[in-house]
C-alpha positions as CSV (number, residue, x, y, z in Angstrom):
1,X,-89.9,55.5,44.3
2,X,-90.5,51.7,43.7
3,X,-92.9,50.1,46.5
4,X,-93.6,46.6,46.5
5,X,-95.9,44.6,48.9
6,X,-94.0,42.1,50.5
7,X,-95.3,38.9,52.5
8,X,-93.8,36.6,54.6
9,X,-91.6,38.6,56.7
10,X,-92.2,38.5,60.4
11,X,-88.8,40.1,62.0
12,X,-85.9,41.9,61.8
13,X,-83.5,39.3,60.5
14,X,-86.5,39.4,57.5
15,X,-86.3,42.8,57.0
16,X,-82.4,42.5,56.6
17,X,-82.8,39.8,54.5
18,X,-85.0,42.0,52.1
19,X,-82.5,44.9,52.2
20,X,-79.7,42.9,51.3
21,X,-81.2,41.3,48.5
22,X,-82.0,44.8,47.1
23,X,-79.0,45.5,47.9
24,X,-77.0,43.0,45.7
25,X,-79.5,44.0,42.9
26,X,-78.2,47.6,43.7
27,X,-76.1,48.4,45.9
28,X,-76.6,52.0,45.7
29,X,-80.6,51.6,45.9
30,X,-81.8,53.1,49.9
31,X,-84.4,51.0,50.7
32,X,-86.8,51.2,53.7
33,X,-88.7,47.7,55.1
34,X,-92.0,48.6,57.2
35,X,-92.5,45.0,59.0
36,X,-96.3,45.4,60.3
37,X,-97.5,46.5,56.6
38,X,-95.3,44.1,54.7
39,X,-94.2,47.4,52.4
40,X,-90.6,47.9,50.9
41,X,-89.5,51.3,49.7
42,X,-87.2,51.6,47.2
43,X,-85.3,54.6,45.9
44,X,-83.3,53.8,42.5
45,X,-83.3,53.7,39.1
46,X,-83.5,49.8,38.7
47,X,-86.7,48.2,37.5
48,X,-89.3,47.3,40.5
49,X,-89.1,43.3,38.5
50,X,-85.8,42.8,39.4
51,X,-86.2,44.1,43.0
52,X,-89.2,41.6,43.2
53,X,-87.0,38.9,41.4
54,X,-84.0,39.3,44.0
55,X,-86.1,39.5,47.1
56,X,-88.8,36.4,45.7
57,X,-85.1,34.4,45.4
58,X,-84.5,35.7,49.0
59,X,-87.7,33.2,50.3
60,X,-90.2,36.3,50.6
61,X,-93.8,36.5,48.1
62,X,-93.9,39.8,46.3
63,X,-97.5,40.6,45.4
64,X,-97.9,41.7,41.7
């Protein structure tokens, strides 16, 4: 389970945002987005850099 601290996301069209770029990275990756504690769970096998890669290109700050 990968879990990455994201900022800057404030609503649901955020949270999609996120999961889509997660998506693209891998598709088959489920992926949860809490909103009020900025945390996105990730269950795959794909490195936690290029989750944080795909969703920093997405406009959100992933904290290291």
């Amino acid at each position: 389970m990968i879990e990455l601290d994201v900022g800057g996301m404030t609503c649901g069209g955020c949270a999609k945002a996120v999961e889509k770029a997660v998506a693209r990275t891998d598709p088959a990756a489920k992926v949860t987005v809490d909103l009020p504690t900025g945390k996105v769970r990730i269950e795959s096998a794909t490195p936690a850099a290029a989750f944080a890669e795909a969703i920093e290109a997405a406009g959100y700050e992933v904290a290291a």
